[in-house]
C-alpha atoms as an extended CHARMM CRD file, in Angstrom:
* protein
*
       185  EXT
         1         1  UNK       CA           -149.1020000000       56.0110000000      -31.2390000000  PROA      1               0.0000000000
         2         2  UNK       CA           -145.7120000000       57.1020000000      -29.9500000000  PROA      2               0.0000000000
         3         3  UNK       CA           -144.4760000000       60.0680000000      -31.3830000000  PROA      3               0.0000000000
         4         4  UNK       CA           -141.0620000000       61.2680000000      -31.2380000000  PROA      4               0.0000000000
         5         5  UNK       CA           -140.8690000000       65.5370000000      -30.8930000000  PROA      5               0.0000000000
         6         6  UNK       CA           -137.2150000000       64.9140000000      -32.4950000000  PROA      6               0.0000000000
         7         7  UNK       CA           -138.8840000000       63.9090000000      -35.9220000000  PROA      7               0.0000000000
         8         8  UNK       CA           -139.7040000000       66.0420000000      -38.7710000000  PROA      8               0.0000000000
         9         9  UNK       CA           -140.9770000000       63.5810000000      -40.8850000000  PROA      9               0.0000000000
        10        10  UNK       CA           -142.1110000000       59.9240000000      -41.1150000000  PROA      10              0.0000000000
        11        11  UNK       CA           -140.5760000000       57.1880000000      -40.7050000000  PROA      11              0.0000000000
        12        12  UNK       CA           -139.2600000000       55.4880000000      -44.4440000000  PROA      12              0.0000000000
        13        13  UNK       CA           -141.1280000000       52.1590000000      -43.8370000000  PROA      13              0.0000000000
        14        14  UNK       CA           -144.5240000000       54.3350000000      -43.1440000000  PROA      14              0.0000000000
        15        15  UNK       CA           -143.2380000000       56.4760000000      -45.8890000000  PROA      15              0.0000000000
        16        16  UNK       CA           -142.8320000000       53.6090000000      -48.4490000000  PROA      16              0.0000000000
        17        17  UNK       CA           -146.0640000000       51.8430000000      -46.9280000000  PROA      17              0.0000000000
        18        18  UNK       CA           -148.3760000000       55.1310000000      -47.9630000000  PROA      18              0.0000000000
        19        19  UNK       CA           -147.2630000000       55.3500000000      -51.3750000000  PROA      19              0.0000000000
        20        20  UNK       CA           -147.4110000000       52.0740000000      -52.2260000000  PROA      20              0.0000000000
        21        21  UNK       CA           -151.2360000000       51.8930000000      -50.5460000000  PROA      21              0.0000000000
        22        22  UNK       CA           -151.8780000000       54.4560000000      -52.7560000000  PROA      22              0.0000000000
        23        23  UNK       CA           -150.5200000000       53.0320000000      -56.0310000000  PROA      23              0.0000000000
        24        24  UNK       CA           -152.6060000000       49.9070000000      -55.0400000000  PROA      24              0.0000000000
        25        25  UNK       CA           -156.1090000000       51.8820000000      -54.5450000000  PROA      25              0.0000000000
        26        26  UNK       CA           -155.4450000000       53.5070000000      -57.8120000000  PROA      26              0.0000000000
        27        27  UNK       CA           -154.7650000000       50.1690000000      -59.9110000000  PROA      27              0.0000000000
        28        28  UNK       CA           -157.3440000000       48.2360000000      -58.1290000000  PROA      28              0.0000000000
        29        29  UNK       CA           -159.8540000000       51.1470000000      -58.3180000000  PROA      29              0.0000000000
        30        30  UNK       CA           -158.9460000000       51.7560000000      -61.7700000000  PROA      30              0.0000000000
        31        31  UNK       CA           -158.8180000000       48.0420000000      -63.2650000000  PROA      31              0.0000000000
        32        32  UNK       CA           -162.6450000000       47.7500000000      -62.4500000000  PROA      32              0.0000000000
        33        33  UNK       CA           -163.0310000000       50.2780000000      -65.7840000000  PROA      33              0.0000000000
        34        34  UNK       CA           -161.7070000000       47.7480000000      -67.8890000000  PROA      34              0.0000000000
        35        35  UNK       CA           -164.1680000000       45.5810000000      -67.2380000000  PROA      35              0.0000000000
        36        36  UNK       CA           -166.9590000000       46.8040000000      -69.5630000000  PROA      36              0.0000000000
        37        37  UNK       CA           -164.3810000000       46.6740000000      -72.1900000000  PROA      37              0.0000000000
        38        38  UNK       CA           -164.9750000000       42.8200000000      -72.3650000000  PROA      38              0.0000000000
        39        39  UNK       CA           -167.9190000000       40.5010000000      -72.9270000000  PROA      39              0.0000000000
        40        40  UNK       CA           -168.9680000000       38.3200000000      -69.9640000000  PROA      40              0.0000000000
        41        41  UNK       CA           -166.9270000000       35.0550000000      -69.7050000000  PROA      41              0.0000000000
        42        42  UNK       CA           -164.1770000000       35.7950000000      -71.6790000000  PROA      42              0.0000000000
        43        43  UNK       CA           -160.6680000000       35.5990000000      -70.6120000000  PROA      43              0.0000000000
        44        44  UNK       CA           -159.6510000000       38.8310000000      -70.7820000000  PROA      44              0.0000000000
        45        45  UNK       CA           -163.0830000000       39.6690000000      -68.3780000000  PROA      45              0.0000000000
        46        46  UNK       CA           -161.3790000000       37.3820000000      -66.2110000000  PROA      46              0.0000000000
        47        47  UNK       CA           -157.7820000000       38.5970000000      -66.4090000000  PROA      47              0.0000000000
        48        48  UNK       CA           -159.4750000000       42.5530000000      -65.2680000000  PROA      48              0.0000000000
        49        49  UNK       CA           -161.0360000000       40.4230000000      -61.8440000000  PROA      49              0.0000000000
        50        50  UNK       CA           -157.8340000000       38.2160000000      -61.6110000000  PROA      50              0.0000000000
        51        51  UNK       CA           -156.0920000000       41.5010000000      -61.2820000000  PROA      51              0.0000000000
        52        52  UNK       CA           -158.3160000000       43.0430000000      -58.7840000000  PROA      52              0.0000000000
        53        53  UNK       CA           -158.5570000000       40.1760000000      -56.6800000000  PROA      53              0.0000000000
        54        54  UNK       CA           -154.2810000000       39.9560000000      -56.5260000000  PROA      54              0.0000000000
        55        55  UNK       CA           -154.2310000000       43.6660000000      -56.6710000000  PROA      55              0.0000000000
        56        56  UNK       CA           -156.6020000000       43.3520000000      -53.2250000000  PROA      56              0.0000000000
        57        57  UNK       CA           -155.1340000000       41.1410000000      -51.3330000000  PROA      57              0.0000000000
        58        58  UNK       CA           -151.8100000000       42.4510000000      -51.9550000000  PROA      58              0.0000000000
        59        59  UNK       CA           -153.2900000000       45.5180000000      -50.3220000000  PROA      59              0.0000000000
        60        60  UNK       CA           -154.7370000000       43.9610000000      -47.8220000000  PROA      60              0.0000000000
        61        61  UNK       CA           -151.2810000000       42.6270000000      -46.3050000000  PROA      61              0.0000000000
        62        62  UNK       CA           -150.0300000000       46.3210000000      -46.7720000000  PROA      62              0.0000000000
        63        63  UNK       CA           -152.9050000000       47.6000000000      -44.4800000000  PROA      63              0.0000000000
        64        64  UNK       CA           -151.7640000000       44.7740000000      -42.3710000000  PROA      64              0.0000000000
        65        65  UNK       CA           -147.9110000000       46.0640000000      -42.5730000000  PROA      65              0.0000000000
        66        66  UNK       CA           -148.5810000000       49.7090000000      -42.2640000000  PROA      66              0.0000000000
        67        67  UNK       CA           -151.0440000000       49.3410000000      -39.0910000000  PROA      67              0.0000000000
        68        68  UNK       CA           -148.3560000000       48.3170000000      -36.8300000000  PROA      68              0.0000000000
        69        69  UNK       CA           -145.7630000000       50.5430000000      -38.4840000000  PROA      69              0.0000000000
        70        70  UNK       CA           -148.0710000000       53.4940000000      -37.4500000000  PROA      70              0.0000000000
        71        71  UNK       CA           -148.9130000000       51.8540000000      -34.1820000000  PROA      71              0.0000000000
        72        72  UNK       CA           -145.7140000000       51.1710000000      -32.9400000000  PROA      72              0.0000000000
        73        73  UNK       CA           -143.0870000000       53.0750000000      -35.2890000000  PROA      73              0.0000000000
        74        74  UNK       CA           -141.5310000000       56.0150000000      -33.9640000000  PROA      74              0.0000000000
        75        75  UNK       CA           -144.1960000000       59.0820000000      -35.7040000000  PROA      75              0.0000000000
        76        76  UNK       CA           -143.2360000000       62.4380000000      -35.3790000000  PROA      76              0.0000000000
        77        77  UNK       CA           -146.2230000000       64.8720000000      -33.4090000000  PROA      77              0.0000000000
        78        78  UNK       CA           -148.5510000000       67.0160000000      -35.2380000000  PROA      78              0.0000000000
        79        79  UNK       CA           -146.6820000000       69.6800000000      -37.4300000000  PROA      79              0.0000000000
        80        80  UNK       CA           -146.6020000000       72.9390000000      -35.8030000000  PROA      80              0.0000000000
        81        81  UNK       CA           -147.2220000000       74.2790000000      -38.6450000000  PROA      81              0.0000000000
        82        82  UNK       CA           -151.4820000000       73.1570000000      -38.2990000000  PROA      82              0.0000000000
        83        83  UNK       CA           -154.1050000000       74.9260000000      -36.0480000000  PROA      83              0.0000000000
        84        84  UNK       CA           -155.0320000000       72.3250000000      -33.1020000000  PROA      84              0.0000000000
        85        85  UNK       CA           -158.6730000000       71.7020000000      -34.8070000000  PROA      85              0.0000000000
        86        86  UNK       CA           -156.5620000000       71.2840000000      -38.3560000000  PROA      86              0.0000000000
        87        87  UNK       CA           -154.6790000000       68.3880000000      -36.5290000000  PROA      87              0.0000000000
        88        88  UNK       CA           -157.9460000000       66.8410000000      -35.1640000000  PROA      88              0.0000000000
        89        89  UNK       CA           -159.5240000000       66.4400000000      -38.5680000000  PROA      89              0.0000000000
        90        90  UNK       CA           -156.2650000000       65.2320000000      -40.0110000000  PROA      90              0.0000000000
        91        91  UNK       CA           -156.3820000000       62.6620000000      -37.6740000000  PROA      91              0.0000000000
        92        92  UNK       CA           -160.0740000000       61.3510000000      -37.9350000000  PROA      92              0.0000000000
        93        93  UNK       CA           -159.6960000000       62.0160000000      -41.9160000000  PROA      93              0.0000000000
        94        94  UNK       CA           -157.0190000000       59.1660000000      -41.4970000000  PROA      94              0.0000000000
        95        95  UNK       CA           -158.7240000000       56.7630000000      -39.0510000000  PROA      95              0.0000000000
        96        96  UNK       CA           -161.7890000000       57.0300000000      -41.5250000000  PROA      96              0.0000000000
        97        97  UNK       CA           -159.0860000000       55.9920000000      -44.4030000000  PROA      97              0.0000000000
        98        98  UNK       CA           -157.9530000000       52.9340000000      -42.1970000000  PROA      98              0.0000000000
        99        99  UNK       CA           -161.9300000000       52.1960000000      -41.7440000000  PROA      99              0.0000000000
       100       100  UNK       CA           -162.7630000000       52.4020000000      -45.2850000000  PROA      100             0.0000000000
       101       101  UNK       CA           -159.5640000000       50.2680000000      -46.1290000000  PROA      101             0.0000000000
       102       102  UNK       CA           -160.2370000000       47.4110000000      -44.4740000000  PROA      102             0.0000000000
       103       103  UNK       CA           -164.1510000000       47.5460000000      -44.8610000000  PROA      103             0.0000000000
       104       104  UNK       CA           -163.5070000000       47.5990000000      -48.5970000000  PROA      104             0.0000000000
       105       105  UNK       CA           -161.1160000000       45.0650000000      -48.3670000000  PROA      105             0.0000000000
       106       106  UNK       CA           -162.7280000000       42.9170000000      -46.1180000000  PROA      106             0.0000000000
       107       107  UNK       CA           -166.2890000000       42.9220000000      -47.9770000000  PROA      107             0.0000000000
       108       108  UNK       CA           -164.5040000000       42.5050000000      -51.4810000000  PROA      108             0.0000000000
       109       109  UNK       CA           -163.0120000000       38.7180000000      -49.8240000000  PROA      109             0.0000000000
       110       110  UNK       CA           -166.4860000000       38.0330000000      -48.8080000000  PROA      110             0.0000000000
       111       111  UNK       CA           -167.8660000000       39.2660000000      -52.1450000000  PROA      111             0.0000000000
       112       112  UNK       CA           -165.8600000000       37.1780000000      -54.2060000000  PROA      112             0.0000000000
       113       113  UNK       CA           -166.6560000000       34.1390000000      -51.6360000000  PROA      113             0.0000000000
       114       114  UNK       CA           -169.8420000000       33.9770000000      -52.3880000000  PROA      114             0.0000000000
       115       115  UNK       CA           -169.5260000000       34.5050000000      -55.6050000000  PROA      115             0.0000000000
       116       116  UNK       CA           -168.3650000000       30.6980000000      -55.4370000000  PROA      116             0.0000000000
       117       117  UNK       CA           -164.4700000000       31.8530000000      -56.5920000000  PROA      117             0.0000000000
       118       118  UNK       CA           -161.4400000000       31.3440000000      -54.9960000000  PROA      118             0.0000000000
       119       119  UNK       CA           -159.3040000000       34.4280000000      -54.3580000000  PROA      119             0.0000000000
       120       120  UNK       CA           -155.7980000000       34.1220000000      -56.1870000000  PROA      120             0.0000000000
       121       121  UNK       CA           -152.6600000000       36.1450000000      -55.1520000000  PROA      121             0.0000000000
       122       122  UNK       CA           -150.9050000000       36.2690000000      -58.8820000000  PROA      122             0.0000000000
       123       123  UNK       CA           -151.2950000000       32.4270000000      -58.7250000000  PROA      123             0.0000000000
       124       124  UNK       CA           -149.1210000000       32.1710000000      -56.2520000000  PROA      124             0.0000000000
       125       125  UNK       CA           -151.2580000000       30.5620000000      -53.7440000000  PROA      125             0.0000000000
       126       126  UNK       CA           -155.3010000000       30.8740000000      -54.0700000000  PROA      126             0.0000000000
       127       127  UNK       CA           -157.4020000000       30.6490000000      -51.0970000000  PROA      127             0.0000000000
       128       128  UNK       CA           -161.1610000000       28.9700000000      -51.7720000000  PROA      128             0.0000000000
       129       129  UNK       CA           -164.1950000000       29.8140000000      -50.4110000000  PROA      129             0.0000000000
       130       130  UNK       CA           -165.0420000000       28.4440000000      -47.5930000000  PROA      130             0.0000000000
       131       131  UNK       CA           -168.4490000000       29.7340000000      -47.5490000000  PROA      131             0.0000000000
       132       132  UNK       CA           -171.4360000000       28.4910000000      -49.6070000000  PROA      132             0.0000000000
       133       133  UNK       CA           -172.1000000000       30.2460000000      -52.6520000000  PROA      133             0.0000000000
       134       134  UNK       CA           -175.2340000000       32.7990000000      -52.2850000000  PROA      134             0.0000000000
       135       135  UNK       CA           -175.6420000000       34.9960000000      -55.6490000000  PROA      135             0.0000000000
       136       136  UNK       CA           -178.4150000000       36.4780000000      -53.9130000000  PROA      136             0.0000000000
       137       137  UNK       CA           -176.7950000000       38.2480000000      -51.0800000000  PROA      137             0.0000000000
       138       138  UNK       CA           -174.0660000000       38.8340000000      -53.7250000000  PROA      138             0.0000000000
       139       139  UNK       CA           -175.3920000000       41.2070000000      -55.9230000000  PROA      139             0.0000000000
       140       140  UNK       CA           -176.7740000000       42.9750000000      -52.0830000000  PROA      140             0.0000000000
       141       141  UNK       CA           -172.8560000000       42.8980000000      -51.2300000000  PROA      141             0.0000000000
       142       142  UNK       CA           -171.7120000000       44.0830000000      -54.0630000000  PROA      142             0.0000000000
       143       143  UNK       CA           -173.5160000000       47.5160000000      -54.0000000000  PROA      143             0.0000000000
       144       144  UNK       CA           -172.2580000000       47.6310000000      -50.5290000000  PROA      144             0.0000000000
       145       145  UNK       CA           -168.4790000000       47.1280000000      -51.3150000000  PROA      145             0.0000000000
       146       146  UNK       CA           -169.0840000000       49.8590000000      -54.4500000000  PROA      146             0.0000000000
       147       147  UNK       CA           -170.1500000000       52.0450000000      -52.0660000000  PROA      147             0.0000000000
       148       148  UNK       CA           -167.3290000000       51.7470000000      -49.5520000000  PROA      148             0.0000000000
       149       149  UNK       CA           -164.7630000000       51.7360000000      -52.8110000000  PROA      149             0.0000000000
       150       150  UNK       CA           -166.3060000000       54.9180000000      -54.2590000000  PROA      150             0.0000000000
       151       151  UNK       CA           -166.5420000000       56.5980000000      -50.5040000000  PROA      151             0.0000000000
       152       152  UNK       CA           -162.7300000000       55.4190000000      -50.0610000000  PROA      152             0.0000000000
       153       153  UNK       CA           -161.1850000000       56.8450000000      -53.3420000000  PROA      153             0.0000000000
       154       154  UNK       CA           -163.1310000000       60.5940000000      -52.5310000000  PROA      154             0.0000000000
       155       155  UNK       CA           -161.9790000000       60.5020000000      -49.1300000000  PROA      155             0.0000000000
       156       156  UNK       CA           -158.2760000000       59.8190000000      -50.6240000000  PROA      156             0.0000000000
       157       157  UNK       CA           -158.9400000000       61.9950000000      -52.9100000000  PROA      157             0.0000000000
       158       158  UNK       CA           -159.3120000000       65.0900000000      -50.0360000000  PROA      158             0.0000000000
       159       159  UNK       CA           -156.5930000000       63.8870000000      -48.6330000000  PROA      159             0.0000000000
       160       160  UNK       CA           -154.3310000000       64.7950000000      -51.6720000000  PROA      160             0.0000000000
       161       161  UNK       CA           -156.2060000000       67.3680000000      -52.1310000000  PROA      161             0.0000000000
       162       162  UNK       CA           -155.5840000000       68.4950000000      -48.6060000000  PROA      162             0.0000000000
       163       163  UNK       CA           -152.0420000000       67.6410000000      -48.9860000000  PROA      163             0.0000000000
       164       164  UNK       CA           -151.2350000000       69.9310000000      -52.1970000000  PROA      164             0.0000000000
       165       165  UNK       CA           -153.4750000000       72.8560000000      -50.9030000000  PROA      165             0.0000000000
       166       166  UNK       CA           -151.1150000000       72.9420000000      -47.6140000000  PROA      166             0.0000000000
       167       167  UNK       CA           -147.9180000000       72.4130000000      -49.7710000000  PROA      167             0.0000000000
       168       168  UNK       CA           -148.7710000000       75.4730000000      -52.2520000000  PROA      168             0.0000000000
       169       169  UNK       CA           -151.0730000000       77.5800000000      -50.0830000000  PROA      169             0.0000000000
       170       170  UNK       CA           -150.4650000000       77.0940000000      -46.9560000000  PROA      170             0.0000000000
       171       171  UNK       CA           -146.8810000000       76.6670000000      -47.9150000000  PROA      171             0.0000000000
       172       172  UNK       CA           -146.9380000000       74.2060000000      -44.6200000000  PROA      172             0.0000000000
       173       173  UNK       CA           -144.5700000000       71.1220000000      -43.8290000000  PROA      173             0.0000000000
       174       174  UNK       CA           -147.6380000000       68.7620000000      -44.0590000000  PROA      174             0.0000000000
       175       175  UNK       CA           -146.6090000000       66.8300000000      -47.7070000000  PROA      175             0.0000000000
       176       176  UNK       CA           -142.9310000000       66.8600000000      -46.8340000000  PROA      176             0.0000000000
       177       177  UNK       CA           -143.8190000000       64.7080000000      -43.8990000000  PROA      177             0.0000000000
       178       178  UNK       CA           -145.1250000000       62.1630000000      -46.2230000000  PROA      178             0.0000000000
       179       179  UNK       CA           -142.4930000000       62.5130000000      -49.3140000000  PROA      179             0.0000000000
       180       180  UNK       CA           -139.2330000000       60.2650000000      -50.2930000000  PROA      180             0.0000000000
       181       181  UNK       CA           -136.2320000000       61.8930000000      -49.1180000000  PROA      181             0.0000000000
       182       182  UNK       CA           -135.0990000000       63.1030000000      -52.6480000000  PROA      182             0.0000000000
       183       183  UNK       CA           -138.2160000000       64.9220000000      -53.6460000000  PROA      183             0.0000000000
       184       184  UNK       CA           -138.5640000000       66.4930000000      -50.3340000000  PROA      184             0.0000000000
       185       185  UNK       CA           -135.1590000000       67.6100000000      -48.9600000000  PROA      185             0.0000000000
């Protein structure tokens, strides 16, 4: 990644692209609690997975926006503000986001393929399965794509964490990197 020493901060595109990443895991993430709120086979059941399916792919094309963003966008280095070994374990605490991300993501398509169903983007367009339908391996899948979902929200969840501790204890420039303009002047 190219960084740029001028730079304080992120770029606004990788700015927007984080927060809006984040909004996603937290609706998709959280939508899957509505679930048991509804008997099998009704409509509203289906609305919850309708939602997480849309909910996931439209995450999946920010992943695929914000990769080359931070690839090829102009990053600023490391704060100075964070020990050398600080700025190591930010950086593999990120790759391991990017890994769980996609994994999550790209299991949850495969999931729902053989399932038998189509994936639908807000019926705008729907994609079908191209694979044959295997409820076997399914319910083997699923676990796997629970466990990569649950391992993805605690890891984002230390990164917050991480973020607020060196905002209001280490009173660092870490979050400010990563906040809208207005909230962090």
């Amino acid at each position: 990644m190219p960084t740029d020493p001028r730079l304080t901060r992120h770029a606004a595109p990788l700015r927007a692209l984080h927060w809006l990443t984040a909004i996603a895991v937290i609706a998709i993430y959280g939508v899957t609690y509505l679930e048991d709120l509804f008997a099998r086979g009704t409509p509203e059941r289906a609305a919850v997975w309708w939602v997480h399916i849309s909910v996931g792919l439209l995450l999946i094309a920010l992943v695929a926006l914000r990769i080359p963003v931070r690839i090829f966008g102009r990053n600023p280095p490391a704060s100075r503000q964070i020990s050398r070994p600080m700025a190591i374990a930010s950086h593999a605490a990120h790759g391991l986001l990017y890994v769980l991300l996609i994994a999550t993501l790209a299991v949850g398509v495969y999931l729902a393929f053989l399932r038998g169903n189509a994936v639908s983007f807000f019926s705008l367009f729907t994609i079908p399965s191209p694979i044959a339908v295997n409820r076997d391996l399914a319910r083997q899948v699923i676990e796997l794509h629970e466990w990569l979902a649950n391992a993805l929200v605690v890891l984002a969840l230390l990164h917050a964490a991480a973020a607020l501790a060196h905002h209001f204890v280490m009173k660092d420039d870490v979050l400010k990197r990563m906040l809208p303009e207005r909230l962090a002047p």
